[in-house]
C-alpha positions, 0 to 999 in steps of 0.5 A: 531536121524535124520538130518534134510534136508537144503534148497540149501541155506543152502548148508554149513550147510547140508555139514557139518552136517553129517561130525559133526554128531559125535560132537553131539553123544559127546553133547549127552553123556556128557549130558546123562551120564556126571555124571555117567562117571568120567575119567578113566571109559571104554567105548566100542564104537561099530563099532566106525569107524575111532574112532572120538568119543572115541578121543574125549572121550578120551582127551576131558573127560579122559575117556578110549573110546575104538573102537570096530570094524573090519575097522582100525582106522585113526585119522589123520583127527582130529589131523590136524584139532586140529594142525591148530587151535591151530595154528590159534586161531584167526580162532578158536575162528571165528569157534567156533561160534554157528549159524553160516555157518563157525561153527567147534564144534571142534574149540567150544572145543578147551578150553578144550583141549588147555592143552594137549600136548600129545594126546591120541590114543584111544585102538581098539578092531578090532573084531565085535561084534556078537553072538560069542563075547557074548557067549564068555562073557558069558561062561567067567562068567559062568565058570572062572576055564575055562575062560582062554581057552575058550576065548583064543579060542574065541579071536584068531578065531574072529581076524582072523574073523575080517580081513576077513570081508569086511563092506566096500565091500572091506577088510581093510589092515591086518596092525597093528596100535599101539593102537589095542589090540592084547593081548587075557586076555586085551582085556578081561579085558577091555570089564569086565570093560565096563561102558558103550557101545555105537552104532551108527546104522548110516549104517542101511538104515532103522535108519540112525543115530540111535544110542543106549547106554547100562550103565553097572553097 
């Protein structure tokens, strides 16, 4: 999935349109997979960044979207953008507009959310997702009376892994935010319980905004 380019008239649009990219993943998968996922389903979102999509997977479809990636999650952005429309919904309903140089997708949501007092943090699984993890799955399936250790093994040398790796060209704090997944037998249950893993490929020069998803039945 490419962007098309904006004349300079355009400008508003063009500045927004990679900023909202993660509102048209949304589209997609509510479209896609709308009747295979029902709330509570696991979704593993890879190299999910921020984590933009799986809070709104999380409170806009109940479904348990949980980050994978090695960078901290941040959604402080979001949250305030949701605290400002609610607080000016007047604005929201003018945003919510389709078509339009002022359109906000957020703002086209907020019906769905308006119920929601306490919002949910997704889960962050701060690894990366490499040959090690799915070798790691693998010999967990192949061979239970093992699996204990062997992803004992796996998780802790990944974690120390994860917060070595510099994907920005500099390494993320080494803090702890609450929704990340510490626990080495959660983080394994969760991934079992995958329904669906989605990846955006938006930081491969040859696929800009390419983005894949895998059903697991």
């Amino acid at each position: 999935m490419t962007t098309p380019k904006a004349d300079e008239g355009e400008a508003s649009c063009r500045a927004t349109s990679r900023k909202n990219r993660v509102y048209i993943l949304r589209d997609f998968l509510e479209s896609a997979y709308g009747d295979y996922l029902v709330p509570g389903d696991v979704v593993l979102d890879i190299a999910g960044v921020k984590g933009d999509l799986s809070w709104l997977l999380r409170n806009i479809h109940g479904v348990d979207s949980v980050v994978v990636d090695p960078r901290v999650t941040r959604h402080e952005h979001i949250l305030r953008s949701v605290e400002y429309l609610r607080r000016y919904p007047k604005e929201a309903l003018e945003r919510a507009v389709s078509g339009l140089p002022s359109h906000q997708p957020l703002a086209a949501l907020m019906p769905r959310c308006q119920h929601i007092s306490d919002f949910q943090i997704p889960q962050h699984l701060r690894i990366l997702v490499d040959d090690d993890l799915v070798n790691a799955i693998r010999n967990v399936r192949g061979n239970e009376d093992s699996c204990p250790i062997v992803w004992e093994e796996y998780w802790a040398a990944a974690t120390r892994k994860a917060l070595e790796t510099n994907t920005q060209g500099y390494r993320e704090a080494r803090r702890r935010t609450k929704q990340q997944i510490v626990d080495a037998d959660e983080a394994l249950q969760i991934i079992l319980q995958t329904r669906l893993v989605f990846l955006v490929a938006s930081s491969l020069p040859s696929s800009p905004g390419a983005f894949s998803t895998t059903a697991v039945q």
